[in-house]
N, C-alpha and C positions, 0 to 999 in steps of 0.2 A: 356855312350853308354850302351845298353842292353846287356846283355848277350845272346850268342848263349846256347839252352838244348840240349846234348847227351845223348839220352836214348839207353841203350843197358841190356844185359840178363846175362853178365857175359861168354861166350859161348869164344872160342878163336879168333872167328872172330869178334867177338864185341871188345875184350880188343886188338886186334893188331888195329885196327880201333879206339879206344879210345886213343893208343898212338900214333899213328896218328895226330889226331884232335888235340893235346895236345901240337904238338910239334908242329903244324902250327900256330896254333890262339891262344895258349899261356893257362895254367889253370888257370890267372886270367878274361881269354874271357870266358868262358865255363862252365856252371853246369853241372853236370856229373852226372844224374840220373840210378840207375843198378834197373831196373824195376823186379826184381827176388827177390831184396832184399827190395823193395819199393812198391807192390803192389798195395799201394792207392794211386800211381801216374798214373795208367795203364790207369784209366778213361784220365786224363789230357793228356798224348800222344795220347789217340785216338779222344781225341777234336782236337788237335792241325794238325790230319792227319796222324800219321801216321800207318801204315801198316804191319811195319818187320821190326826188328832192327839189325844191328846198324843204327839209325837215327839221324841225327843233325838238331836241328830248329834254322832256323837263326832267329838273329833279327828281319828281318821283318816279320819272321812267313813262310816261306818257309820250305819246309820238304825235306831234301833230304835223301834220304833211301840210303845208303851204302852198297854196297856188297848183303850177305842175311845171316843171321845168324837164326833169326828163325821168324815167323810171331807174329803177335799180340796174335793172336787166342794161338799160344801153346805157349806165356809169361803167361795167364792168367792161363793155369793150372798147 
């Protein structure tokens, strides 16, 4: 099975929301991108959709945006 991506900024609503995610679908389902610490992933989240993180891509490529911790726009700077 594919793995589900969590991109998130590091923010406290991203990491209560990343252990969340973590303790549903397990940290062997999950790559855990901290797009703060990862910036040359930012392009790849915003191919993928999404918008504001915290984000999770499911398998099938689904984006579902969680909560709102901060948008796209102010991860990149």
């Amino acid at each position: 099975m594919k793995k589900s991506i969590f991109y998130h900024a590091g923010c406290p609503v991203c990491i209560s929301a990343e252990h969340d995610i973590v303790n549903l679908i397990g940290l062997e389902n999950v790559e855990i991108i901290h797009l703060g610490h990862e910036k040359s992933k930012i392009k790849d989240a915003e191919k993928a959709g999404v918008k504001s993180v915290p984000a999770l891509i499911t398998p099938n490529g689904n984006v579902l945006h969680i909560n709102f911790g901060a948008s796209i726009e102010e991860v990149k700077n």
